[in-house]
C-alpha positions as CSV (number, residue, x, y, z in Angstrom):
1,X,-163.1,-133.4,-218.6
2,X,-160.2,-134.6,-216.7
3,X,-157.0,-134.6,-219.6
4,X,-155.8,-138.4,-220.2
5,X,-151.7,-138.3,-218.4
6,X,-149.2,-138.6,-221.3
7,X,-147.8,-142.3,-220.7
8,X,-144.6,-142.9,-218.5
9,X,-141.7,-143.4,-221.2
10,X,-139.8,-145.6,-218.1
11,X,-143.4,-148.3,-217.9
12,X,-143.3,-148.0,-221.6
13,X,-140.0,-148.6,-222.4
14,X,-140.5,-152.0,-220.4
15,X,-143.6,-153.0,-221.4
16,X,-142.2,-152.8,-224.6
17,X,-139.3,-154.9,-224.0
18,X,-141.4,-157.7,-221.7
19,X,-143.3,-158.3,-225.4
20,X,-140.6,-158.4,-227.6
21,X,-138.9,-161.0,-225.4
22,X,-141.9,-163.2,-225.4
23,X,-141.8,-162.6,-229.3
24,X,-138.5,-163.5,-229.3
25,X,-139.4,-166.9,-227.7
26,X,-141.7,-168.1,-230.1
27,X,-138.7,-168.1,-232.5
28,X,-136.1,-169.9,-230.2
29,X,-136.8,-173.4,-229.1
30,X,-134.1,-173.3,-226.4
31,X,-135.1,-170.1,-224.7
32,X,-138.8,-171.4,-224.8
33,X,-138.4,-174.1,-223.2
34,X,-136.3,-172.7,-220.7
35,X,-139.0,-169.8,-219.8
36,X,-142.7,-172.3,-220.1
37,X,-144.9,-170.5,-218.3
38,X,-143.4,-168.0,-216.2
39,X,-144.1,-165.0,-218.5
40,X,-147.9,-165.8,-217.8
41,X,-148.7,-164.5,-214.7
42,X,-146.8,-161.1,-214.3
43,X,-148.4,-157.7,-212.9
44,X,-147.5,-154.4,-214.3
45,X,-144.0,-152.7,-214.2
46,X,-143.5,-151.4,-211.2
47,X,-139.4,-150.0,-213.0
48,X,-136.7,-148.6,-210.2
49,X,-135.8,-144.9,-211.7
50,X,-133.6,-145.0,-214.9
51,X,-129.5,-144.9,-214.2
52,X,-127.4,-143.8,-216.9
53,X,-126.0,-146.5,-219.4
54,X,-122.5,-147.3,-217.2
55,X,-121.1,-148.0,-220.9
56,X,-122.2,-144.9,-222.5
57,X,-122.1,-144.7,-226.0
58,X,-120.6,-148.3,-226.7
59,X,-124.1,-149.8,-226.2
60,X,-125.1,-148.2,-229.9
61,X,-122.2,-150.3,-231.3
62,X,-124.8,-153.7,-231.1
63,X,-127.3,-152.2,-233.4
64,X,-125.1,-153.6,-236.6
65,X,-124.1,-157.2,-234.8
66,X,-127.9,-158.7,-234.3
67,X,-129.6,-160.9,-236.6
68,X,-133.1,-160.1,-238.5
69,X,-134.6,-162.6,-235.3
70,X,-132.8,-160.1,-232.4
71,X,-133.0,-157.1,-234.1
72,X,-135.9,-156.0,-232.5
73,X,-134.9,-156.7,-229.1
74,X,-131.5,-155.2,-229.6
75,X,-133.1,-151.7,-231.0
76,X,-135.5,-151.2,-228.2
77,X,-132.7,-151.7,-226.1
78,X,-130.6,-149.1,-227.6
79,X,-133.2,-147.0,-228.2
80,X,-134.7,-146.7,-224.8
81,X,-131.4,-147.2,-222.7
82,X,-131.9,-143.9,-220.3
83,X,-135.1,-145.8,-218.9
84,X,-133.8,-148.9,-217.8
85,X,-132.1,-149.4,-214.5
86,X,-127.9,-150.1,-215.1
87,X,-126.4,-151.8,-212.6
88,X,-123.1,-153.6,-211.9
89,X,-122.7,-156.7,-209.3
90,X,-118.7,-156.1,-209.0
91,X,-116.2,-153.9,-207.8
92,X,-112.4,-153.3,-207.9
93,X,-112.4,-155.1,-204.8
94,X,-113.9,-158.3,-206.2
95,X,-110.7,-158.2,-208.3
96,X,-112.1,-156.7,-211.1
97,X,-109.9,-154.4,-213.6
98,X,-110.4,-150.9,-214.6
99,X,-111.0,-152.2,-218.2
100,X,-114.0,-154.3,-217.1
101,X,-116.0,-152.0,-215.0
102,X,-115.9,-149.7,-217.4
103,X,-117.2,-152.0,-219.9
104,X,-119.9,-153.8,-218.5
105,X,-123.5,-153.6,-217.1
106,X,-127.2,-154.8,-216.8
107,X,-130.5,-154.3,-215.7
108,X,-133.4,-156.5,-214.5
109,X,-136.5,-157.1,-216.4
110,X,-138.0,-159.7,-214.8
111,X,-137.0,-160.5,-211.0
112,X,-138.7,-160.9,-207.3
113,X,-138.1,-157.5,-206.9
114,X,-139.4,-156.0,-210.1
115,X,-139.7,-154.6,-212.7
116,X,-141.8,-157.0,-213.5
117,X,-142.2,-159.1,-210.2
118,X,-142.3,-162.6,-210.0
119,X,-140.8,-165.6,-207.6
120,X,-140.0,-168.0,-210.4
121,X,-137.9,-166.2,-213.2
122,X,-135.4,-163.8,-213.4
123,X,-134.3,-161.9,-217.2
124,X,-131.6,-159.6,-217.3
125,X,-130.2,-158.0,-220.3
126,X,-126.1,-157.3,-219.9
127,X,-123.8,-155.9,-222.0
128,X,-119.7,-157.1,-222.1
129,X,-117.7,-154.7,-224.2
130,X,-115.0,-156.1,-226.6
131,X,-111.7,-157.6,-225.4
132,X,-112.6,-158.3,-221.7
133,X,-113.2,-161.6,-219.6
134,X,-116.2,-162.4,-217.1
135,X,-113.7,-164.6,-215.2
136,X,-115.4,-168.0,-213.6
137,X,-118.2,-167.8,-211.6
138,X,-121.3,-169.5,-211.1
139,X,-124.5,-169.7,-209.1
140,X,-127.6,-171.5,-207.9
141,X,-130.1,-170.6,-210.3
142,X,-130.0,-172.0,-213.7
143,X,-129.3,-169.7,-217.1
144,X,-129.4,-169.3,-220.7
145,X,-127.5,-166.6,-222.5
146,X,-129.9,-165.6,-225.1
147,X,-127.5,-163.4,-227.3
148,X,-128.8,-160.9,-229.1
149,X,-125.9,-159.2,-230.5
150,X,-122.3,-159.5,-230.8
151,X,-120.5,-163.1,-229.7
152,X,-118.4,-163.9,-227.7
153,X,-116.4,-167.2,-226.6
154,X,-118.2,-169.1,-224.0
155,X,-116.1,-171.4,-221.4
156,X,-117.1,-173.9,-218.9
157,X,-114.8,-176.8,-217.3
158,X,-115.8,-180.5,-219.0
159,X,-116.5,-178.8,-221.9
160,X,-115.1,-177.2,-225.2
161,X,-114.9,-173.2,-225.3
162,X,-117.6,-172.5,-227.9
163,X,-118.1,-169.4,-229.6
164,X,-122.0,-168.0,-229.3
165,X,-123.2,-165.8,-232.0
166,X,-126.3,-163.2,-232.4
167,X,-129.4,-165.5,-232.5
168,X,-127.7,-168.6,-230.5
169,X,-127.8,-169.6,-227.0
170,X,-125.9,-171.2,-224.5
171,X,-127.3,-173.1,-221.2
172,X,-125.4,-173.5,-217.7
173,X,-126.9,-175.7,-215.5
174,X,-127.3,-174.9,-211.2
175,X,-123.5,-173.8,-209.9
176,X,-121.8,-174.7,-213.0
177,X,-118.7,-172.8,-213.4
178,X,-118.2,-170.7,-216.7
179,X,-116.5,-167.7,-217.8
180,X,-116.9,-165.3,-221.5
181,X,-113.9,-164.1,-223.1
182,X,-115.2,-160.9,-225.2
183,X,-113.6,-162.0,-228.2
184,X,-114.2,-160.4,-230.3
185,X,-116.7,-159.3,-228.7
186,X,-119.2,-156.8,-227.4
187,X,-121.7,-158.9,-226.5
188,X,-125.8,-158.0,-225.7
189,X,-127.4,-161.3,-224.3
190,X,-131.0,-161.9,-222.5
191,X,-130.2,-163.9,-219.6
192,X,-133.1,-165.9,-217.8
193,X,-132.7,-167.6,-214.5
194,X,-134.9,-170.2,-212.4
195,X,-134.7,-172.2,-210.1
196,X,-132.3,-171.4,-206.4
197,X,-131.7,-167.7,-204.7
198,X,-132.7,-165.9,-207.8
199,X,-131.3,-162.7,-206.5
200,X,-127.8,-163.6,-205.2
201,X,-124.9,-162.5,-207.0
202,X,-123.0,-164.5,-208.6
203,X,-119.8,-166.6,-206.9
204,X,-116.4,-166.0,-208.5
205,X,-114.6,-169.0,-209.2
206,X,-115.9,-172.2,-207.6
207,X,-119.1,-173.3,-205.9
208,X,-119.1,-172.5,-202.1
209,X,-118.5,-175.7,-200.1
């Protein structure tokens, strides 16, 4: 008798997460309504190979800055770090300090390229560490910042700054511009997109023309 394979740690570690987020929308209105459908009709993980955390240790300081409703999400996170595929869009030469990049990553969940596939929606999960600023920026696609630990102060042009806690969200419609001060800061968040080039990076400071 052929012996069953043990299971993939990196395919479990998302699967894990992908249910856990749709738990997580049952108890939030907002990020609902944002996602309908488009958690129906995804394949299996198909996860890149793991990349180290780029913040290291710092990540373990969210476990004690969720709420009862985020907890979950924020300990599987923590938990299963090493599996999930860290990635940063900038670089020194997008004008970016020292301080940030060494402060700041995220990984995709959902995407047209996978882990889980799909043309529609995109999640990522990021991580800001305390006392920096995402400077303006904006893109197509539209978002929620589902945070799940920490807060931080949220900024957008026509409106007022407002401060986003653990187990509140804040919405950005297509190309509008906004920026996070970490303060204080770090923040976790589960960021959906839809709608636009789901996979182009973000533009710092206004729309194109």
């Amino acid at each position: 008798m052929t012996p069953t394979p043990p299971p993939d740690p990196i395919a479990q570690a998302h699967l894990g997460l992908l249910d856990l987020t749709r738990a997580l929308a049952l108890t939030d209105p907002g990020l609902a309504g944002f996602l309908g459908d488009t958690l129906d009709d995804l394949g299996p993980p198909q996860p890149p190979p793991p990349r180290p955390p780029v913040m290291g240790a710092a990540l373990a300081a969210c476990c004690g800055l969720a709420v009862p409703r985020t907890q979950p999400v924020t300990d599987w996170v923590i938990d299963h770090a090493d599996c999930f595929a860290w990635q940063q869009s900038y670089t020194a030469a997008d004008g970016m300090g020292a301080d940030f990049l060494a402060a700041y990553g995220w990984f995709n969940l959902v995407s047209p390229v996978g882990p889980f596939r799909s043309d529609r929606l995109r999640i990522t999960v990021g991580y800001w560490g305390p006392g920096i600023v995402y400077p303006e920026h904006c893109h197509e696609p539209a978002e929620v910042y589902a945070v799940l630990a920490g807060a931080a102060r949220f900024r957008s042009p026509g409106r007022p700054p407002r401060r986003v806690g653990a187990g509140e969200s804040v919405a950005h419609a297509s190309w509008q511009v906004h920026a996070t001060d970490l303060d204080p800061g770090p923040l976790l968040a589960l960021i959906p997109w839809r709608g636009g080039d789901l996979m182009a990076r973000a533009t710092l400071g206004l729309p194109p023309m």
